[in-house]
C-alpha positions as CSV (number, residue, x, y, z in Angstrom):
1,X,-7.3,5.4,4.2
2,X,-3.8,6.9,4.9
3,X,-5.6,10.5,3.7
4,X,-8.8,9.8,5.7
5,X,-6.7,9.4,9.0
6,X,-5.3,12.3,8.6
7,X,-8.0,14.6,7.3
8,X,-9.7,13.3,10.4
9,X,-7.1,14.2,12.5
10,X,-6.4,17.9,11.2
11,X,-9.8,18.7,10.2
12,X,-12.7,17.0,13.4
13,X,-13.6,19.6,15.6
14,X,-13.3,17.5,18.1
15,X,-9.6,16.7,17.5
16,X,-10.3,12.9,17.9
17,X,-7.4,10.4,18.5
18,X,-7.1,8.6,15.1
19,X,-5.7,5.0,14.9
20,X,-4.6,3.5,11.8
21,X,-3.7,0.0,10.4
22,X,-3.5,-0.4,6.5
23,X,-2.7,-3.6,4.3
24,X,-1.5,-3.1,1.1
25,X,-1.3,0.8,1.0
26,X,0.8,2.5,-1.9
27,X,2.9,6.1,-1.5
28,X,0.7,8.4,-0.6
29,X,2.9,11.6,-0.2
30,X,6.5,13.0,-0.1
31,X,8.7,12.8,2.5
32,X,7.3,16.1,4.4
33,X,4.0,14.5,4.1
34,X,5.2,11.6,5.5
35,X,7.1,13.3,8.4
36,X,3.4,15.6,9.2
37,X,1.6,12.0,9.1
38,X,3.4,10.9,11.4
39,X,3.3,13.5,14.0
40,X,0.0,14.0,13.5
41,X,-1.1,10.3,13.4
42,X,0.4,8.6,16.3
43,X,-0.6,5.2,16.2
44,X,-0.5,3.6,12.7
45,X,0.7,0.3,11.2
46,X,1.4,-0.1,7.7
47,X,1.2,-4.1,6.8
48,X,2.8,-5.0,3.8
49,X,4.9,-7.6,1.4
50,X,7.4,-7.7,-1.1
51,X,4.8,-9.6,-3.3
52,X,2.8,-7.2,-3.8
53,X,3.0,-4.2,-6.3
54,X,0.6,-2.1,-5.0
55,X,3.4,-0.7,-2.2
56,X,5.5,-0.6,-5.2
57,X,3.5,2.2,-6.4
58,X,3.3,5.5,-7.6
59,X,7.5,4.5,-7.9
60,X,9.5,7.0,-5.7
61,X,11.5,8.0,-8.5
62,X,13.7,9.8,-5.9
63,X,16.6,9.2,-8.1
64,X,15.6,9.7,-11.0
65,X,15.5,13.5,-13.1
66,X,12.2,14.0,-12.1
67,X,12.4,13.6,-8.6
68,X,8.6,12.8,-7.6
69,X,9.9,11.7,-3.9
70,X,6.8,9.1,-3.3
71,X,7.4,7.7,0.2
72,X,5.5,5.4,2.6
73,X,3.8,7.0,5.9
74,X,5.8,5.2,9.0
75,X,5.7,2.0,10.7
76,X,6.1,-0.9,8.4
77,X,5.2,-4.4,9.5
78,X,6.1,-6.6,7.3
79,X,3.2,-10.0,6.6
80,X,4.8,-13.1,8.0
81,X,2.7,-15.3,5.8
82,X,3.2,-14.3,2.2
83,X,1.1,-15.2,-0.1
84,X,1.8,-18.7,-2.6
85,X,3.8,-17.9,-5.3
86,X,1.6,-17.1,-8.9
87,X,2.3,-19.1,-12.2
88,X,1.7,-16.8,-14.9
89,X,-0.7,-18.1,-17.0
90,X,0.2,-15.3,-20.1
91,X,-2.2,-16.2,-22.8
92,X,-1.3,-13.9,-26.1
93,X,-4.9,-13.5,-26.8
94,X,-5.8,-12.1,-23.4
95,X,-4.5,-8.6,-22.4
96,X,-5.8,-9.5,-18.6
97,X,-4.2,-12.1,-18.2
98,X,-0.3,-10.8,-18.5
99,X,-1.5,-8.1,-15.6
100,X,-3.9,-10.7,-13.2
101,X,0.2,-12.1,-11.7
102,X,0.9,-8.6,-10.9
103,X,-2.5,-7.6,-8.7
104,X,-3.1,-11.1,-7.4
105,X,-0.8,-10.9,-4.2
106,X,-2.4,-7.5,-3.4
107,X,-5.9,-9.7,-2.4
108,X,-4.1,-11.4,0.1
109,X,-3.0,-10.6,3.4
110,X,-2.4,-12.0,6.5
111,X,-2.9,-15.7,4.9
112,X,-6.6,-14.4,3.6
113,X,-7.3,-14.1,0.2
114,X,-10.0,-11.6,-0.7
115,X,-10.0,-13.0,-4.8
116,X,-11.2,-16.0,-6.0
117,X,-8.7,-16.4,-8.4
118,X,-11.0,-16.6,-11.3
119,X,-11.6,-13.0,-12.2
């Protein structure tokens, strides 16, 4: 959605204003991409929580010998209801089961789950 915005923006020929609210969203660009975003997008939210991995990801690496630079677009709001903790529920024989605890908190937002747990 964070690409959509902005291909909207740059590319309408009606240059439309674009508003943008997104839960969950991952790194999306570098920091240059980031700072073109966010002159070009003007009004955007980012709603996130520490729970989830999926704004843990692709991992910045910034540091590291590669230097990949992922980086969140502006304007971070961070949930104020967090989602329960998980209880891993590993089960050797299952593969989906050691990943399910790491996804789960991504379906919920805002105190709404989107899951039903059981899949």
């Amino acid at each position: 959605s964070t690409l959509a915005a902005l291909d909207i923006k740059v590319n309408s020929a009606r240059k439309e204003n674009v508003a943008l609210v997104t839960f969950g969203s991952p790194r999306v660009g570098n920091r240059r991409f980031a700072c073109f975003f966010s002159k070009m997008v003007k009004q955007s939210l980012r709603v996130a929580h520490k729970h989830d991995i999926v704004t843990h990801l692709p991992p910045s690496l910034r540091r590291s010998k590669w230097n990949i630079g992922y980086t969140h677009v502006p304007r971070l709001v961070r949930d104020p209801i967090p989602p329960p903790p998980i209880k891993p529920n590993w089960k050797p024989h299952n593969f989906k089961s050691l990943f399910k605890p790491l996804f789960l908190p991504h379906s919920t937002y805002m105190g709404i789950s989107t899951s039903d747990g059981n899949k």
